[in-house]
C-alpha positions in Angstrom: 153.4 141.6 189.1 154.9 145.0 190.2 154.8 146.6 193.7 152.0 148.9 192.1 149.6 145.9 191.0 150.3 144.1 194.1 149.4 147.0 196.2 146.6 147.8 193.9 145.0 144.5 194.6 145.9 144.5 198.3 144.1 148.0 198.9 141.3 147.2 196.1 140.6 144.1 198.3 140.8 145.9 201.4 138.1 148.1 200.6 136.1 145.5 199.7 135.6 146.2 195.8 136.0 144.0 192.7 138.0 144.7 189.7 134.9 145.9 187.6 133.1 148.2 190.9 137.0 150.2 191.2 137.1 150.6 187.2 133.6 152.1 187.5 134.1 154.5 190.8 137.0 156.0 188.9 136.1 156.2 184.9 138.2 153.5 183.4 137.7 151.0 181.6 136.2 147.6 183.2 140.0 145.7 182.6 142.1 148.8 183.7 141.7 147.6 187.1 143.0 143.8 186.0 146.0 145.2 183.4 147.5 147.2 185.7 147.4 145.0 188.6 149.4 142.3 186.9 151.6 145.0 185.4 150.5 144.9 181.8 149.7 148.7 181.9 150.1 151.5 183.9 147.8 154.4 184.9 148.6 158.0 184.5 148.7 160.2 187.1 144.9 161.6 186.6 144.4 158.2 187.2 146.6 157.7 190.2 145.1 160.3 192.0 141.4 158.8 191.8 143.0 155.5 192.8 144.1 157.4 195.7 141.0 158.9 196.5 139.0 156.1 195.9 141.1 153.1 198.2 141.6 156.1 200.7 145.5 155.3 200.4 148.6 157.9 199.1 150.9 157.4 196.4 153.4 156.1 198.3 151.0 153.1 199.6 150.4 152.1 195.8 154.0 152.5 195.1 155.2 150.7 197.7 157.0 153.2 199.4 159.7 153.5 202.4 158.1 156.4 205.2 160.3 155.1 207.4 163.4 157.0 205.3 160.9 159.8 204.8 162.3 163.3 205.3 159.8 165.9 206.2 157.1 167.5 204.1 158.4 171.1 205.3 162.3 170.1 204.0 161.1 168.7 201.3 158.8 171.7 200.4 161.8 174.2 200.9 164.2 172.1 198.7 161.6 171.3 195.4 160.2 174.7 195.9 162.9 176.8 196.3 161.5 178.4 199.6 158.2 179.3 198.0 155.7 180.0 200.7 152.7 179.8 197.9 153.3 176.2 197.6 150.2 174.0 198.7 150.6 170.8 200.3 148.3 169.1 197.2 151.0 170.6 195.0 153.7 168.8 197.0 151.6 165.6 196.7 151.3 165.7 192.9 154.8 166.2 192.7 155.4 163.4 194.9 152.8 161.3 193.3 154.6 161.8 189.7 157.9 161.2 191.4 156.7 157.7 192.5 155.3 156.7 189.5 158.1 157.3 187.6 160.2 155.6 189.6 157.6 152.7 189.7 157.7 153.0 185.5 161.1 152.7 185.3 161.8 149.2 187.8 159.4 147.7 184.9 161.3 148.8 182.5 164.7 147.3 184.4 162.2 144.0 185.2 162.6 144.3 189.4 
C-alpha cells in the first residue's frame, strides 16, 4: 500500500465513511475508493481535490507530507510565480496538489 492509500483509508475512516459512501460523495466509481487505497490506481487531480474537500484534509495529508520542512506559502508564491501579485492562494494549492501527486506517482513507479 502507498502513503496515498494508507492515508486515504486513515482519513476515509476518520470521517467515518465506507469505501462505497466516499466513491459516491465524490463521483467515482463504487471500487475507486478500494483500488486506490491499496495502490492499484491512482486518482487524478480533479479527483484529488474532491478527496480533499470531502475528508476535510490537504494534499499534503493524503500524500503524506513533511510541514515540518515546509517553507512559507508567501516564499513559495514569490519563487513559482515569479513575484506575481495576481496569484490566488487556490492557485498555489493546485500547483502544490499536482506537485505531490507526482511525486507520490513516481515512489510507485520506483516501488518505496
Amino acid at each position: 500500500m502507498s502513503f496515498f492509500g494508507e492515508n486515504l483509508k486513515k482519513y476515509r475512516k476518520r470521517s467515518g465513511l465506507t469505501q462505497r459512501q466516499l466513491a459516491e460523495q465524490i463521483g467515482a466509481k463504487h471500487n475507486s475508493v478500494s483500488n486506490w487505497e491499496t495502490g492499484q490506481n491512482e486518482p487524478d487531480t480533479e479527483t484529488i481535490h474532491k478527496l480533499c474537500a470531502a475528508l476535510s484534509v490537504t494534499a499534503n495529508d493524503l500524500f503524506g507530507a513533511d510541514s515540518s520542512a515546509a517553507i512559507s506559502r508567501d516564499d513559495l508564491k514569490f519563487a513559482l510565480f515569479e513575484g506575481d501579485e495576481r496569484v490566488t492562494e487556490d492557485m498555489l494549492q493546485e500547483v502544490l496538489d499536482f506537485a505531490q501527486f507526482v511525486k507520490e506517482k513516481h515512489r510507485k513507479k520506483n516501488g518505496e
